[in-house]
N, C-alpha and C positions, 0 to 999 in steps of 0.2 A: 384473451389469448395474446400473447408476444405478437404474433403475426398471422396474417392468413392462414388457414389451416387445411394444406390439401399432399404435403408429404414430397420429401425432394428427399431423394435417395445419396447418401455421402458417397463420395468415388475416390476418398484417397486410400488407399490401399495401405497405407503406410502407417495409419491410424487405428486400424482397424489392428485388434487382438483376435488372430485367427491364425488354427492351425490345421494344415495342410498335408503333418504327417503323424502318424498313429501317437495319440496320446494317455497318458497314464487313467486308469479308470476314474471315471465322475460320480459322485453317492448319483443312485439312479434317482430319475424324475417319478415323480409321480406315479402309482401303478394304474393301469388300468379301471381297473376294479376298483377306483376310490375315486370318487366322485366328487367334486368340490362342494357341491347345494344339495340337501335334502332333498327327496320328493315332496312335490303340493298333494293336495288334495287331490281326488279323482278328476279326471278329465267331466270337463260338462259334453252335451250330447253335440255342442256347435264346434267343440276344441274338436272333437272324436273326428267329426268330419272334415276338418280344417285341417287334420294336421295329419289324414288318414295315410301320405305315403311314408310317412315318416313311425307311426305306428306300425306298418307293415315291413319295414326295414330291418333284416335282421342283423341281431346286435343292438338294434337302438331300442325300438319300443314302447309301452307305456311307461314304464317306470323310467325311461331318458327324458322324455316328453312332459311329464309331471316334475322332475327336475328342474327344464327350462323354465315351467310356470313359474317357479318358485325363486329364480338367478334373477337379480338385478346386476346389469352391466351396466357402467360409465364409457363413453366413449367422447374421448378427450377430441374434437373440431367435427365440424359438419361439412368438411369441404370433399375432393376426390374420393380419398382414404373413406374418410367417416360416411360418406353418401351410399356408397355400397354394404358399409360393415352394418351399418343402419337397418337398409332395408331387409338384407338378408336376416337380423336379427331379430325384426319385428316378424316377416315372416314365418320363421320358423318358431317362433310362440314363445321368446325369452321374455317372460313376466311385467318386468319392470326396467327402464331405457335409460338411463340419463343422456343428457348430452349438452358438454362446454363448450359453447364459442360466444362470440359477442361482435361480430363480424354481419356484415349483412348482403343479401347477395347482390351482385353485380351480373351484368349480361354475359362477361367474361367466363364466370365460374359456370353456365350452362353446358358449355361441351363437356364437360369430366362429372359436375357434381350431379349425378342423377335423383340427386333426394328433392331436389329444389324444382322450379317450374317457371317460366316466362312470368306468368301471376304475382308471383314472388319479389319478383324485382324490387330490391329495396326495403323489403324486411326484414327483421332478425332471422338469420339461418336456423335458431334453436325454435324458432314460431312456421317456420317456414316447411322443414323437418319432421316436427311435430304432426303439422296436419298432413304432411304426407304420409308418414309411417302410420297413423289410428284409421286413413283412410283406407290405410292397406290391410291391417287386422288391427278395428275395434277392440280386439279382446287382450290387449295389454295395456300398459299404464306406459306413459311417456312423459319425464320429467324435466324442464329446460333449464339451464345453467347458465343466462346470458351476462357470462362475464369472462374477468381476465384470468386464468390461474395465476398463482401466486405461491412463495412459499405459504403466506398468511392464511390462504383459503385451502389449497389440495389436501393436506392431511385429514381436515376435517369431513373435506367432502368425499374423500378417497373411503374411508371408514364407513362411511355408508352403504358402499358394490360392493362384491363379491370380484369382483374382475375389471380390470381398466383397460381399452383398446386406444392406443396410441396414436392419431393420425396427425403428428404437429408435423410442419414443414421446416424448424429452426431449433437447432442445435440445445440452446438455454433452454426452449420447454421440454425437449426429449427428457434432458438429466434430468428435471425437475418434476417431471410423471415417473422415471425412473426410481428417482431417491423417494418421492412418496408414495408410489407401490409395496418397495422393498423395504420402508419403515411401518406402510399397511399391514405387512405379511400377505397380499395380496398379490396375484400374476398378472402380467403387464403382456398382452397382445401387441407385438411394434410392427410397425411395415412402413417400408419409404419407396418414394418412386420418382423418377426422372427421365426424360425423352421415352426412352423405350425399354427402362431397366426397372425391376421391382425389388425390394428384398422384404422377406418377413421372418421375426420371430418371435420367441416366446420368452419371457424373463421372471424367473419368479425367485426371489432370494430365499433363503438361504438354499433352494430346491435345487440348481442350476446359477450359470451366471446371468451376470445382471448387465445392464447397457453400460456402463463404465470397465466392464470384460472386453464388451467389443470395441469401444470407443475409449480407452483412457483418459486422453485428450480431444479437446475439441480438432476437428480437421480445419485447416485455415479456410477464410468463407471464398475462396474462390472455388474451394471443390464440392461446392453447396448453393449454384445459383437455385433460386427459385425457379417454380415452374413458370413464372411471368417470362423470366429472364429467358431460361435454357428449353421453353415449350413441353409440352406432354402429350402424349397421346391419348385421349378420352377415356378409349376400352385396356387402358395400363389401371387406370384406377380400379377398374372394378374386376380386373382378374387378381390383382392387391388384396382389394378390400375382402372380395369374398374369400379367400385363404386365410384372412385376418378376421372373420367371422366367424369360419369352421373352426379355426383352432381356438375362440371361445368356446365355441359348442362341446369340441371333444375334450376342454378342462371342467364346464362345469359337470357334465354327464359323465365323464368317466369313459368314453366311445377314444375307442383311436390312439394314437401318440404323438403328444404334442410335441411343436419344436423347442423342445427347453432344450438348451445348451447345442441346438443346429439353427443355423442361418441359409435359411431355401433364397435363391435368387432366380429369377426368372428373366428371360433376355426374350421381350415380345418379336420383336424385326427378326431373329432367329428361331424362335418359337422354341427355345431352348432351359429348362431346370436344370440347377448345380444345386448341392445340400456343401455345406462348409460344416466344419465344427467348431464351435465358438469355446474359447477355453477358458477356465476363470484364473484369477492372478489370486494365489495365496497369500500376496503380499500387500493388495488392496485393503484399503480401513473400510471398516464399516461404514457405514452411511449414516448416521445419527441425528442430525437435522437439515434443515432444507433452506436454501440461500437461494436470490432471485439475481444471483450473477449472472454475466452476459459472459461468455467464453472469450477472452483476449485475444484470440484469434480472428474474431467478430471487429477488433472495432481498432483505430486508424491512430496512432502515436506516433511520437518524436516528430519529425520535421516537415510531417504531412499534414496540410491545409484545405479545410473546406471550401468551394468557389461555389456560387450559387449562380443563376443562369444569369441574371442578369449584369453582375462583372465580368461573365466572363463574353459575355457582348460587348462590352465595354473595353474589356481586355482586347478582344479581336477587330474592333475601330482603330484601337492603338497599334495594333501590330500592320492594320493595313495602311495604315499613316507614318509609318517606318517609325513608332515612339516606343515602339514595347520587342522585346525579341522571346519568342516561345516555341514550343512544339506542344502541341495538341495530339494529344494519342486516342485513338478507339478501340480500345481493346477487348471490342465484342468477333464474336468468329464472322467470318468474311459474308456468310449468308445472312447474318443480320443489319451491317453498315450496306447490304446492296439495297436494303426494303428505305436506306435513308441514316445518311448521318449530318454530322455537324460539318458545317461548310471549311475548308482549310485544315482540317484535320487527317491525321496518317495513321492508318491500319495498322495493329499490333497485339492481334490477337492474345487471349491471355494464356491458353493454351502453349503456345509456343514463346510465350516473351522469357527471354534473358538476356544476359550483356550481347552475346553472338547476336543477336534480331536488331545488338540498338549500338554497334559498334561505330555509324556514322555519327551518332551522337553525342556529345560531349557531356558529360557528366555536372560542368557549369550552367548547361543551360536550363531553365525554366522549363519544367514538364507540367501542363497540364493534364488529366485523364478520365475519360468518360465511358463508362458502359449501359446497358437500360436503367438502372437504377441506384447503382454506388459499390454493391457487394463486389461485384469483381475488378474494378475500380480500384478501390481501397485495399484490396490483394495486390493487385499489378505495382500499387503503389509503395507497399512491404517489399518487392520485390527489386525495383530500382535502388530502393533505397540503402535494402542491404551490399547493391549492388557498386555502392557510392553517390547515389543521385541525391544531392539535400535540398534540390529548389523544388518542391513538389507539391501540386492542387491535385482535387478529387471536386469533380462535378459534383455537387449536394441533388440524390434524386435522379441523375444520369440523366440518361436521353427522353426521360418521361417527361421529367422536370422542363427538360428544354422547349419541347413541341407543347406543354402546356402553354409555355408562355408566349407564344407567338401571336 
């Protein structure tokens, strides 16, 4: 994987392709009554039992049920996102599981990722995963994928499911589960989440539109901290994920109506749903092969300089020796430089930074900038610069980097 995998919800609004007010009709999704996977074979007499509410369901039943058996789903990380969409999956009796990461758990990822367990610590998440899901129902197959995707790798392994669920947390892998879905011909289950906001939908090309409908361009990475970064709440992942479950379930079985071409969003701290309608661009190219680009948006040019912790210790000797003249910016939000920041440094949230926040400053002077780990950083840094600011460092690693090195 590019990165941790546990889903960070974009919030520039300005990026997003979405429309708001009555649009021209869309060829309809899918009908009902078509099903994506054949039925398997008869239920055995331990399925019948296991799966008996869901046979008693009406509308769904055995013939949904024996469907499941037969669906193999990919589910692109084992982090927040993927830990719920996981278990609900194996749960509910979907045949055959894949799952990509190559990430291995951390103590950190136990408040969100519920697939994982104390035990765990420090194993592959796709090993880790695994014996959680067989311990939950024996009677599926679970496949692990302990690696990076890649353009090189996805197409081939994508051609394998029936269905891909999406739980990347950075921008380059979205496109890139994206572009090999809809090169698949196969539907792509997306969901992202952040503080206490979720979104999910459904992408399946040419059916509806695809993620490059909703997102044309990358959003610059300051509207994309990580959960490291911007926190999450535990139970945001698995009211996510399980949304991002069912709408596998109701594309392979034919049960329900998925969200192709609507984006549901969920606001936990309000306990509030919105449905958007996501429009496709007639004027978008197809998608024909798959590049392992990083979104230019993503990554830090012209006049902006890496500083690694240790000069910039070095730096701030100089400056308290009157040899060096600087400003040190923290451009994390106020509740996070109170938990501790860098000593001599001034508060400048990124949220609110423009020339109006930095008017006593001189455009000559040497800006240093630091947030937990560089993404926002390296924004604030775009942002001076188009501003006029050309003397400009980015803490490499931010304030993680820092407090390691002590």
């Amino acid at each position: 994987m590019s990165a941790p995998v546990t889903g960070t919800a974009p919030t520039a609004a300005s990026c997003a392709r979405l429309d708001r007010r009555p649009a021209p009709p869309e060829p309809a999704p899918l009908a009902p009554s078509a099903p994506l996977v054949a039925p398997a074979e008869a239920l055995t007499a331990a399925e019948t039992d296991r799966y008996s509410r869901h046979l008693t369901l009406p509308g769904f039943g055995d013939d949904a049920q024996r469907r499941l058996k037969n669906a193999r789903v990919l589910v692109i990380g084992a982090g927040g996102l993927g830990s719920s969409a996981l278990l609900y999956l194996a749960a509910a009796g979907v045949g055959t599981i894949g799952i990509v990461d190559d990430d291995r758990v951390e103590p950190s990822n136990l408040q969100r990722q519920v697939v994982h367990t104390t035990a765990g610590t420090g194993t592959l998440k796709v090993d880790s995963a695994r014996e959680t899901l067989l311990a939950l129902n024996p009677l599926i197959r679970v496949e692990r994928h302990p690696l990076r995707l890649s353009a090189g790798n996805a197409l081939e392994l994508f051609l394998r499911y029936d269905l891909v669920i999406d739980g990347a947390d950075n921008f380059a892998t979205r496109y890139l589960v994206s572009d090999a879905a809809a090169i698949a011909g196969i539907p792509c289950v997306w969901g992202a989440i952040l503080r206490y906001s979720a979104q999910v939908s459904v992408f399946w090309e040419p059916r509806g539109p695809g993620y490059r409908d909703l997102f044309p361009d990358s959003p610059p990475a300051a509207s994309a901290p990580s959960c490291g970064e911007a926190g999450v709440l535990g139970m945001l992942c698995g009211a996510a994920g399980s949304v991002m479950a069912a709408e596998a379930v109701k594309i392979l079985t034919g049960v329900g109506r998925p969200l192709i071409g609507r984006l549901a969003t969920f606001d936990l701290a309000e306990s509030t749903w919105r449905e958007l309608r996501i429009v496709r661009d007639p004027a978008r190219p197809v998608v024909t092969q798959l590049q392992d680009d990083v979104p230019a948006a993503c990554t830090v040019v012209g006049d902006v300089r890496p500083i690694d912790s240790a000069a910039l210790r070095l730096l701030l000797a100089e400056r308290a020796a009157g040899r060096a003249d600087f400003v040190l910016l923290d451009v994390r939000e106020p509740e996070e430089s109170a938990q501790g920041d860098i000593p001599g440094s001034r508060s400048a949230p990124l949220a609110t930074l423009d020339a109006m926040t930095l008017a006593d400053l001189s455009p000559e002077r040497r800006v240093v900038l630091y947030c937990t780990r560089g993404v926002r950083a390296r924004a604030a840094a775009h942002i001076l610069r188009d501003a006029g600011y050309r003397d400009l460092d980015v803490l490499t690693g931010g304030m993680l980097a820092w407090t390691a090195q002590r």
